[in-house]
N, C-alpha and C positions, 0 to 999 in steps of 0.2 A: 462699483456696479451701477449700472443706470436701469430706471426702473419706473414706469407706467404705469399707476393705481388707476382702475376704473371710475368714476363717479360716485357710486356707490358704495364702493370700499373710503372711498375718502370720505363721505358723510356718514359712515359710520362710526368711521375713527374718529372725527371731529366732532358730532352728536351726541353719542350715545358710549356707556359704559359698558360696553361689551368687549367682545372676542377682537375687538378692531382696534380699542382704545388703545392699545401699546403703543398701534404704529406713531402716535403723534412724538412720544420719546424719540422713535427711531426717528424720522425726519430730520429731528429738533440736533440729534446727536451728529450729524453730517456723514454715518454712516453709509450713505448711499446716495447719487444722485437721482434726485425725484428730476424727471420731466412734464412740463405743461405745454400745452399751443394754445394758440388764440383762439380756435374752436374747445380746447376742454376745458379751457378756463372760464368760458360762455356757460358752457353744460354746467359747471359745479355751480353758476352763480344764478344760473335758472332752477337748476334742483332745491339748492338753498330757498329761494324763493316761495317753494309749495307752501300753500296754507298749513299745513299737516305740520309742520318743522314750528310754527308763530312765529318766526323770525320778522322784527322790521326790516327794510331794505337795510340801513345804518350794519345790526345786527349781521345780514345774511353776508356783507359785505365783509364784516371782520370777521366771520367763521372763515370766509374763503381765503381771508389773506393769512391768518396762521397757517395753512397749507402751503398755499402761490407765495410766500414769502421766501419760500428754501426749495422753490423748483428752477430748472432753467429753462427758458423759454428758446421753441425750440419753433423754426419758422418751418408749416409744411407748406412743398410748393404743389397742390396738384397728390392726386391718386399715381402713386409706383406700379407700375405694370410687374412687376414681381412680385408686388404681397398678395394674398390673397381676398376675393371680398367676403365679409362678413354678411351672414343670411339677414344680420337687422342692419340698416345701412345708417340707420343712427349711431352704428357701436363704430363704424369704419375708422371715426377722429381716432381713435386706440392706436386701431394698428396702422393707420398713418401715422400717426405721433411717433410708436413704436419705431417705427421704420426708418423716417425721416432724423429721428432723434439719438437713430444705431444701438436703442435697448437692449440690456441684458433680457430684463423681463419685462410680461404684460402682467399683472395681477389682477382676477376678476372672479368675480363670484356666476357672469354672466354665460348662460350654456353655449349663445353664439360664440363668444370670443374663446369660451374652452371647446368647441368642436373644431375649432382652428387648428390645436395644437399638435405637431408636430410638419405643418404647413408654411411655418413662418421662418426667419434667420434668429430669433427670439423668442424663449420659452414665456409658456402659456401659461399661469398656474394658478390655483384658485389662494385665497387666504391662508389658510391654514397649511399648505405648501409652504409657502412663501416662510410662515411666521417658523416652521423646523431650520430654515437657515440659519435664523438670528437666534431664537429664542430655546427653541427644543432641543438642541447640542448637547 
């Protein structure tokens, strides 16, 4: 299954002890292909960044590679005239990625990227969707 975390689904997982934390196992287990691009791997390592997180650069830098270490980097060439746009045009890298990268899913907690859903060649799902495949069975 190939599969597209949002920015914020991944600094959750990577952060914080929460409802997210699992996914670092899953990753780690090769269960699934993670995808990145050169623009989301931009956004995670600017997110990391925020004051709000403390991270030094050194830090914000190895949070991001335990993620980007078991993704495939997937080259997008250019906006697809068949996905559709997202209302925030900062969330677009997603469903480019998504697209360009032939994902099963997008994963996102983000309302734009779930008003997408059933718009896309790739489902939309929030977290806790996501985590009934692997985990809730």
């Amino acid at each position: 299954m190939r599969v597209v975390f949002d920015t914020n689904t991944i600094v959750s997982a990577l952060l914080f002890r929460g409802a997210a934390s699992w996914l670092v196992g899953h990753w780690q287990s090769g269960e699934v292909t993670l995808m990145v691009s050169r623009e989301t791997a931009r956004e995670l390592l600017r997110v990391l960044a925020y004051p709000k997180f403390g991270l030094l650069p050194a830090q914000a830098e190895a949070v991001a590679t335990r993620y980007l270490r078991h993704a495939e980097r997937v080259e997008c060439a250019g906006e697809d005239a068949s996905l559709p746009l997202c209302r925030d045009p900062n969330d677009q890298i997603f469903i480019r990625l998504a697209g360009a990268g032939r994902a099963d899913l997008l994963v996102s907690g983000d309302k734009d990227l779930l008003d997408l859903r059933g718009t896309t060649p790739f489902v939309i799902e929030t977290l806790t969707e996501y985590r009934r495949r692997f985990v809730d069975e």
